[in-house]
C-alpha positions as CSV (number, residue, x, y, z in Angstrom):
1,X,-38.8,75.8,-92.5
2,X,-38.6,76.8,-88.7
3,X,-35.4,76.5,-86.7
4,X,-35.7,73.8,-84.7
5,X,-35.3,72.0,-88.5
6,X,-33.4,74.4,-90.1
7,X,-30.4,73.5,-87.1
8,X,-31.0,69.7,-86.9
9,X,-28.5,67.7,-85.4
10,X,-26.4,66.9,-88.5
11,X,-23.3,65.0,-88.9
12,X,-20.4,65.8,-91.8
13,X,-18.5,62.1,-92.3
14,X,-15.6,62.9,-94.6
15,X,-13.9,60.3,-95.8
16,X,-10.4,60.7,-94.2
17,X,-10.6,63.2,-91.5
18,X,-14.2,61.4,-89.8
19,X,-17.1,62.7,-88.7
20,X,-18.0,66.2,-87.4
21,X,-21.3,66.6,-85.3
22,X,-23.0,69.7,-84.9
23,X,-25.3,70.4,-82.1
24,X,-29.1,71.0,-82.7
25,X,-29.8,74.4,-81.8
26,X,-32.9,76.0,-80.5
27,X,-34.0,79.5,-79.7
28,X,-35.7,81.7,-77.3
29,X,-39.0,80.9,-79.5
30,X,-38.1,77.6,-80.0
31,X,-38.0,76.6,-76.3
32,X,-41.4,78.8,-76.1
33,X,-43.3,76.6,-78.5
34,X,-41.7,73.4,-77.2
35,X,-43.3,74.3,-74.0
36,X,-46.6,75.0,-75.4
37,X,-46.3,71.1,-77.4
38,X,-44.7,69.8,-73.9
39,X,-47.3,70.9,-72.0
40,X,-50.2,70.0,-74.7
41,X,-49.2,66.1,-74.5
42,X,-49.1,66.2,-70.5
43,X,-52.6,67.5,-70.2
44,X,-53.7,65.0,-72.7
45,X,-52.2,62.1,-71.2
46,X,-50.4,62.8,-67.7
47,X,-52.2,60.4,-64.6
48,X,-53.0,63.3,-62.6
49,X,-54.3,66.1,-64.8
50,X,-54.7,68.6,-61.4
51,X,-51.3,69.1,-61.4
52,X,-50.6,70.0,-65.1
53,X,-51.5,73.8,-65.0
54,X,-49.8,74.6,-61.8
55,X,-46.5,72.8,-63.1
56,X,-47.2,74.9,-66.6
57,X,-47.3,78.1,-65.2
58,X,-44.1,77.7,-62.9
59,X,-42.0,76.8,-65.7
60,X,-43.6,79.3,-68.3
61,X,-43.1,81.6,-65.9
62,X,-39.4,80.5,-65.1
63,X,-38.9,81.0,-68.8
64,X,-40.2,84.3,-69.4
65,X,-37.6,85.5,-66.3
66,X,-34.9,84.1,-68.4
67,X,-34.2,81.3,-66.6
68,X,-33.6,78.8,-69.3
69,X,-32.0,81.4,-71.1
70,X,-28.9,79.1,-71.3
71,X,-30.5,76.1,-72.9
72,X,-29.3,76.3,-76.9
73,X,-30.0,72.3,-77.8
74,X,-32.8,70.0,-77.8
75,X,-30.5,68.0,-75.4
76,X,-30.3,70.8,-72.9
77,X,-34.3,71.3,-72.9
78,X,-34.7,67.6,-72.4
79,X,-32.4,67.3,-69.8
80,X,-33.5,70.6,-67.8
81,X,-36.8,71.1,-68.6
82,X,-37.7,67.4,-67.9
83,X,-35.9,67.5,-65.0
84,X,-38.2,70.8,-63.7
85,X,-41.1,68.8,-64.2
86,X,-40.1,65.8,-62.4
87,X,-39.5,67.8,-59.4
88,X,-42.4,69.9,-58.9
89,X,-44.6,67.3,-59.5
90,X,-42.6,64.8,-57.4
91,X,-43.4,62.4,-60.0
92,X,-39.8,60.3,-60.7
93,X,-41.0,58.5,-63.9
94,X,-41.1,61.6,-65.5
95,X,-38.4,62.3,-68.1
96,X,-37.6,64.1,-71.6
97,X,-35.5,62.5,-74.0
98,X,-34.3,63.1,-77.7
99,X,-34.5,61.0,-80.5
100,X,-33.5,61.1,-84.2
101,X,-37.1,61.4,-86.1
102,X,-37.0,57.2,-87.8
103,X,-35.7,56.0,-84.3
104,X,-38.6,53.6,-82.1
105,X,-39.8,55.0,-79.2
106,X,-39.9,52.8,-76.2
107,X,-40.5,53.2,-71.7
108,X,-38.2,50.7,-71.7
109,X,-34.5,52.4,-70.2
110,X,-31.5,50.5,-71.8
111,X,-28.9,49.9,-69.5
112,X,-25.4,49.7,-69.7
113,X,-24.0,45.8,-69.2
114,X,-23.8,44.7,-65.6
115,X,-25.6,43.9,-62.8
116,X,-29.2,45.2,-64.7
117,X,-28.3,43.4,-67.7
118,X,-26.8,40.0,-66.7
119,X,-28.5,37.0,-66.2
120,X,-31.6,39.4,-66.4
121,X,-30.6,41.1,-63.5
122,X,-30.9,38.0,-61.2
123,X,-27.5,38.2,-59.1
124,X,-27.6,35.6,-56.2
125,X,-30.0,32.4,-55.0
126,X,-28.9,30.5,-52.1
127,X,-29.4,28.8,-48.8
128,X,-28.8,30.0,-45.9
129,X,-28.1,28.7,-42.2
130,X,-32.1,27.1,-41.3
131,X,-32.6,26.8,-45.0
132,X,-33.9,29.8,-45.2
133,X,-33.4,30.8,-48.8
134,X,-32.2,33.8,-50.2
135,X,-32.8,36.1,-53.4
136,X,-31.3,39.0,-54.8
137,X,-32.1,40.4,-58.3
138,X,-31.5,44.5,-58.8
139,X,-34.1,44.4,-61.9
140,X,-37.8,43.2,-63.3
141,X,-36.6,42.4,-66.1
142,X,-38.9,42.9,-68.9
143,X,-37.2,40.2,-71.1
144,X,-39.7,37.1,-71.4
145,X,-36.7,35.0,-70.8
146,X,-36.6,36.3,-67.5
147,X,-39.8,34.4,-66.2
148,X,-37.3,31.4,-66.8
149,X,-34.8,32.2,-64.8
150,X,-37.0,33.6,-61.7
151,X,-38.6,30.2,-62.0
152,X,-35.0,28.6,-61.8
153,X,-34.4,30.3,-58.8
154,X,-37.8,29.6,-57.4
155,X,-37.4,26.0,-58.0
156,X,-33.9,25.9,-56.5
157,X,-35.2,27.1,-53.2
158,X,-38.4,25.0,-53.6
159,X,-37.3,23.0,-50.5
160,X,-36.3,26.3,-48.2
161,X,-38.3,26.8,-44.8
162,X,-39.0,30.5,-46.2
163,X,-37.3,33.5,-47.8
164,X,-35.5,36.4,-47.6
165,X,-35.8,38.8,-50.8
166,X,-33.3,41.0,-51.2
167,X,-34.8,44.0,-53.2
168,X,-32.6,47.3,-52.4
169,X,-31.2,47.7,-55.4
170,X,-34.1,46.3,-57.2
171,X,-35.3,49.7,-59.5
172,X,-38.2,48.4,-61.0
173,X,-39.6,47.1,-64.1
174,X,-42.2,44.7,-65.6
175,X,-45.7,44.5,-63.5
176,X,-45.4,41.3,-65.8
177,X,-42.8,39.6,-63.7
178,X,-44.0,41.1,-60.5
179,X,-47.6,38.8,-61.2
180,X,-45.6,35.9,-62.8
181,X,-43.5,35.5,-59.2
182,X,-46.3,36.2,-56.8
183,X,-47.9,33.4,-58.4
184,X,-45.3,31.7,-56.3
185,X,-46.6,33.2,-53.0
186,X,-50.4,33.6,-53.3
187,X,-53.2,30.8,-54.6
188,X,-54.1,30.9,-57.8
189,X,-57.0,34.0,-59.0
190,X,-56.3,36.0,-55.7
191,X,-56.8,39.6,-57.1
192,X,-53.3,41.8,-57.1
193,X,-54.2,45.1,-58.3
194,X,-56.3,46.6,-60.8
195,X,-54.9,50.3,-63.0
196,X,-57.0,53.1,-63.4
197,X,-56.6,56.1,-66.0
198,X,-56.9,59.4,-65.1
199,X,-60.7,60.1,-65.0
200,X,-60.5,56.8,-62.8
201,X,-61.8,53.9,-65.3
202,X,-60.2,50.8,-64.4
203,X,-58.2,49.5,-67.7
204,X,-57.1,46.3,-66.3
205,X,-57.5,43.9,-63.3
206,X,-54.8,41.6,-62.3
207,X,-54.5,38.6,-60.5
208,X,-52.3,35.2,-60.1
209,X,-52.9,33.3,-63.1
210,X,-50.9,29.7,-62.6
211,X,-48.5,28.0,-65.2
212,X,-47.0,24.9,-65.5
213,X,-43.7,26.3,-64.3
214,X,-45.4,27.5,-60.9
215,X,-45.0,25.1,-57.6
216,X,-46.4,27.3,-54.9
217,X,-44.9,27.1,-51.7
218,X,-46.6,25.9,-49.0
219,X,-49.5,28.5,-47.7
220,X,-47.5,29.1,-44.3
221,X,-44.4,29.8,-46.1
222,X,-42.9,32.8,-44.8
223,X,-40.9,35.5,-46.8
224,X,-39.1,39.0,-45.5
225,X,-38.6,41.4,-48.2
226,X,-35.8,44.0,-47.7
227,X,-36.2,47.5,-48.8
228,X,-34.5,50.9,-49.2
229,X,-35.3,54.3,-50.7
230,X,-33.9,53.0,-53.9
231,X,-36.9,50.2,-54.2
232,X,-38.7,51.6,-56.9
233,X,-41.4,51.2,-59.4
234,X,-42.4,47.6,-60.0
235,X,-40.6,46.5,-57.3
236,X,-42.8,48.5,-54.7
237,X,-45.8,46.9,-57.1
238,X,-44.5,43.2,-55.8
239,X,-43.7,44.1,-51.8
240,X,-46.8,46.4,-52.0
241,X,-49.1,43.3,-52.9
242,X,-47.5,40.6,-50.5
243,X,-47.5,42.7,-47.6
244,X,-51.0,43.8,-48.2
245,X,-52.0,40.1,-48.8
246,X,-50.1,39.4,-45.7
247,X,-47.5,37.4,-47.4
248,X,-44.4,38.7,-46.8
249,X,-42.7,41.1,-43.7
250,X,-41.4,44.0,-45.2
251,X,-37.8,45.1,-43.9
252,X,-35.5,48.0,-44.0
253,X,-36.7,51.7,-45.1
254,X,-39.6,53.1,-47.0
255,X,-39.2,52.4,-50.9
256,X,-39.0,55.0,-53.1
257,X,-43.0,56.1,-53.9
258,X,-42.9,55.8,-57.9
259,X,-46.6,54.4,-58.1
260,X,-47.7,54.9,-61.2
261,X,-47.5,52.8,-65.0
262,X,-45.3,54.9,-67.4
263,X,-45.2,54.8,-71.5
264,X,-43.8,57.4,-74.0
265,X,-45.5,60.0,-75.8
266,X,-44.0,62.2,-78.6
267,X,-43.5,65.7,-78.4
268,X,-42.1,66.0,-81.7
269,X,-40.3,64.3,-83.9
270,X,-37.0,64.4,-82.5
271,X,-38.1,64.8,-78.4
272,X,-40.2,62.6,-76.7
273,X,-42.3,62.6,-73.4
274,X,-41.3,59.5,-70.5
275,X,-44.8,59.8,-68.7
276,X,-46.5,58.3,-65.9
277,X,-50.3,56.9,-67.8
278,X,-52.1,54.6,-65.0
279,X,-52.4,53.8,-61.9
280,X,-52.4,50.7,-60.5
281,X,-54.7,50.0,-56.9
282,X,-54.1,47.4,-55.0
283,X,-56.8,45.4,-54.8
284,X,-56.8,44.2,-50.9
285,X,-56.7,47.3,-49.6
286,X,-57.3,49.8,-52.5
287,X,-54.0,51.5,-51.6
288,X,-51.2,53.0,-54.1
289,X,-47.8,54.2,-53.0
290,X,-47.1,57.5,-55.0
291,X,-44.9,59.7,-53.6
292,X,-45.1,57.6,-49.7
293,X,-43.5,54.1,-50.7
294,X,-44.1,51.3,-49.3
295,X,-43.8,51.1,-45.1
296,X,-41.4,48.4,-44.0
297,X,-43.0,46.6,-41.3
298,X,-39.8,46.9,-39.0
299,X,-37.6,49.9,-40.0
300,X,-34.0,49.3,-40.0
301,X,-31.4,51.5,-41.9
302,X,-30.7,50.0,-45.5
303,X,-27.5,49.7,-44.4
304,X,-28.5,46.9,-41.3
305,X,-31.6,45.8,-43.3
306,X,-30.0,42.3,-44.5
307,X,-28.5,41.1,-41.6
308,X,-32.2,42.4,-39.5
309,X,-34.3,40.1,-42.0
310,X,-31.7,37.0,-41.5
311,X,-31.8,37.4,-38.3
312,X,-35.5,37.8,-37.7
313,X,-35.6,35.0,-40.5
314,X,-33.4,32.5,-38.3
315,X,-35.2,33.1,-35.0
316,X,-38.5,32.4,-37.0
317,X,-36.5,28.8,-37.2
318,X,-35.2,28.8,-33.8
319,X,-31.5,28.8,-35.3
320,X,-28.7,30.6,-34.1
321,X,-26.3,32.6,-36.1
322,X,-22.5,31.4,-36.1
C-alpha cells in the first residue's frame, strides 16, 4: 500500500461529537510520482504536445530545488502545481482538481447560485431608444434548457432594428449554444468552425443548422458585440465567428485568448487533469484566438465599452441620445 492510500482523506463521524476530517497527505515521493503520472496524461492528450517537455522540465526541476517542498496534500498539489502549468504554458483552461475515487468526472465548472446560475445565466433583454435591442447574459450555458430561453430573448427582440450584445462578463461555455444563436445571425449551412486534434485531424465541422425555433433576422441586421479581457472561452468562439463572417462590430478590449476545447482526464483516482483537447478553426478565415483574443473592431476601455456600442448603435439609426 503506498502513501498516497495509506493517508487518504478520511473522515471519523462520531455519533455525538460530529465529524473529524483528516487531510490527505503526500510526500516528497509522492509529489515525484504524481508528476511523472501528471505529466504522462498531458503528453498523451494535451492540444499542443510541443510544449509538454519544456513545461516538464521547469517544474521537475522546480521540485528537485525544493520548491514545492511545502505542498503536504493532494489539495495543495492540485492547486499549485496546476496553477504552474497554467502559467508557463499560458493556457487558462488548464487546471488540477481532486476528487473522491466513485465521484463523476466532468469539464463542466459548477457555480455557486447567481448571476451564472439563474435564468441560465441570461440577465437582461430589452429595447433601447431606436429599437435597438439589447442582450446581456454572463454564461453559455450548457443546460439544453438554455436554447429556450436564448430563443425567448431572440424572439422578444425579433422586431429590433439591430443589437447590442453585452458579453463582458460572459466566461464561456457551450460551443453548443454559441452555433444554436448564430443560427440567428447567419443563413442556414454557412460553415462556423471546424476542431482539430493535436496532430491536426479535423474531428468535427460546424455550421448553422436551422430549427423550428429560429427566425433569422433580416440579412442587413446589424449587431455590436461588447468585449473585455474577461470574454472568454466560448464566448470568443461566438464574436470570433460573427466578426469573421462580418456579422457583428466588435466593441470594447481584446477578449481573453482561451481558444481551445477542454475535457477531463484522470490522473488518478482521487486527482484529475482540466485539459485543453481540440482546437477549433474558424472556418472563414482559418484563424483561432489562443493566447491573442479576439480584436475589438473599435477599442474602447471595458469600462466606456457599453455606452461606445449604444452610441455607435444609435447613430447607425440616426437617433440621438436623451
Amino acid at each position: 500500500m503506498n502513501s498516497i492510500t495509506r493517508f487518504r482523506l478520511m473522515a471519523i463521524c462520531l455519533y455525538l461529537f460530529g465529524c473529524v476530517a483528516i487531510a490527505q497527505s503526500i510526500s516528497h515521493e509522492d509529489i515525484t510520482k504524481l508528476l511523472d503520472q501528471t505529466f504522462s496524461v498531458m503528453e498523451q492528450h494535451y492540444i499542443e504536445p510541443s510544449v509538454v517537455d519544456e513545461t516538464k522540465n521547469f517544474i521537475v526541476a522546480r521540485h528537485a530545488m525544493g520548491k514545492y517542498h511545502d505542498i503536504d496534500t493532494l489539495d495543495k498539489f492540485a492547486e499549485r502545481i496546476g496553477g504552474d502549468i497554467r502559467d508557463i504554458t499560458g493556457d487558462k483552461h488548464l487546471s488540477l482538481y481532486t476528487v473522491s475515487p466513485e465521484e463523476e468526472v466532468s469539464h463542466i465548472i459548477q457555480h455557486r447560485e447567481g448571476k451564472l446560475t439563474h435564468n441560465y445565466a441570461f440577465e437582461q433583454v430589452k429595447v433601447l431608444p431606436g429599437n435597438i435591442g439589447y442582450l446581456k447574459f454572463n454564461k453559455f450555458h450548457p443546460d439544453s434548457n438554455a436554447k429556450n430561453t436564448a430563443d425567448s430573448a431572440f424572439n422578444f427582440l425579433a422586431n429590433t432594428e439591430g443589437m447590442v450584445i453585452d458579453l463582458r462578463d460572459t466566461i464561456g461555455g457551450s460551443p453548443e449554444l454559441v452555433a444554436h444563436m448564430i443560427g440567428y445571425f447567419l443563413a442556414d449551412r454557412t460553415p462556423l468552425w471546424s476542431t482539430l486534434d493535436a496532430q491536426g485531424n479535423v474531428t468535427q465541422t460546424v455550421q448553422v443548422d436551422k430549427h423550428s425555433g429560429h427566425t433569422q433576422f433580416r440579412d442587413d441586421y446589424p449587431v455590436w458585440l461588447v468585449t473585455s479581457h474577461n470574454s472568454a472561452s466560448a464566448t470568443e468562439l461566438f464574436a470570433s465567428a460573427l466578426q469573421a463572417n462580418n456579422k457583428a462590430t466588435v466593441v470594447g478590449d481584446a477578449t481573453a485568448g482561451a481558444g481551445f476545447y477542454v475535457g477531463v482526464r484522470k490522473i488518478t483516482d482521487e486527482l484529475v487533469f482540466r485539459i485543453s483537447l481540440l482546437k477549433p478553426i474558424i472556418s472563414s478565415n482559418q484563424s483561432n484566438w489562443e493566447k491573442v483574443g479576439v480584436e475589438p473592431d473599435v477599442k474602447v476601455p471595458p469600462v466606456d465599452a457599453l455606452d461606445s456600442a449604444i452610441a455607435i448603435a444609435m447613430a447607425s439609426q440616426h437617433v440621438s441620445e436623451s
